[in-house]
N, C-alpha and C positions, 0 to 999 in steps of 0.2 A: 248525238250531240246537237245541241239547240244552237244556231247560230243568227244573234239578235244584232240589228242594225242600227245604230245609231245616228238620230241625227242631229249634229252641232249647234246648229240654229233652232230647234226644236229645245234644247237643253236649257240652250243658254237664255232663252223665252223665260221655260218654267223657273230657274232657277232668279232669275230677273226678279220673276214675280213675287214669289218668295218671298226671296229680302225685302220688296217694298209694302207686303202685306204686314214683316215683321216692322219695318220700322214705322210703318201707321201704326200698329199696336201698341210699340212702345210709345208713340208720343201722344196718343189719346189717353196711358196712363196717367194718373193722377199722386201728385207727391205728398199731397194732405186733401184728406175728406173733412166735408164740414160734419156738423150732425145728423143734421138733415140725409147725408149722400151715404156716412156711416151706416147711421138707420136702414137706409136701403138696401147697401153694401150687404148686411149679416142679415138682411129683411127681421128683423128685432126692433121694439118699441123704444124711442128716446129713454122712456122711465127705467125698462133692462139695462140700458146702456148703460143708464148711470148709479145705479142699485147693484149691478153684477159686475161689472167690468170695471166702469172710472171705480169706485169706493174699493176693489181689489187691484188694483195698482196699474192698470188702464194707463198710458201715458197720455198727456193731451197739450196742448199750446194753446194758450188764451192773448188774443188779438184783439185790445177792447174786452168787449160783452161777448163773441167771439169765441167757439171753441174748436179747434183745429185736430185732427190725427193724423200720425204718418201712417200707411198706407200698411209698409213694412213692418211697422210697431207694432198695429195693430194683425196684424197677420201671426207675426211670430208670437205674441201672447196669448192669443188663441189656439195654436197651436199646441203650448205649454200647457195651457188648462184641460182641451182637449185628448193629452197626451196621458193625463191622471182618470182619467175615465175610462170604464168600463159597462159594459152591458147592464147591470145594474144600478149603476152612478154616473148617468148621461145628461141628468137634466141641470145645466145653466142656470136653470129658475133659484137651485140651493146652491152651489157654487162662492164657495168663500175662502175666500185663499186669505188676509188679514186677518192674524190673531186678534179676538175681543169683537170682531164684526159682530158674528150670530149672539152674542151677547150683548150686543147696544156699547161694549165700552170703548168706544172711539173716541 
């Protein structure tokens, strides 16, 4: 039998820490990316962004000139898209979810 010692002040340190590493995380999250931060976010070129993603139903908020994304929006549609691929239909680049896109009739 293994008999491990604990110690309370030792615990309640690490556990301390924890929490305040998790809530720095959470409040350096971001509730909308710009484009720019987007861009960087999926590391993908503004032009993909809005060729593949905004023109397939991409959510976005326009602020002025302004283009804003939730964080989560953009997460879980990606995820959707993501979820229709497989090994051999991986590539984003073809990626068209709007009927009439790949035909120009929008």
């Amino acid at each position: 039998m293994i008999n491990i010692e604990v110690d309370e002040k030792t615990i309640n340190t690490m556990l301390e820490k924890a929490i305040n590493d998790r809530v720095d995380e959470v409040v350096k999250s971001k509730y909308f990316l710009s484009y720019n931060e987007l861009a960087e976010y999926l590391n993908i070129s503004k032009p993909i962004i809005e060729d593949r993603l905004i023109k397939n139903g991409l959510r976005y908020y326009k602020v002025g000139s302004k283009y804003l994304f939730k964080k989560d929006e953009v997460d879980n549609f990606l995820d959707e898209v993501t979820a229709n691929m497989d090994s051999t239909n991986n590539n984003l680049k073809f990626f068209n979810r709007v009927k009439g896109y790949a035909s120009g009739k929008l």
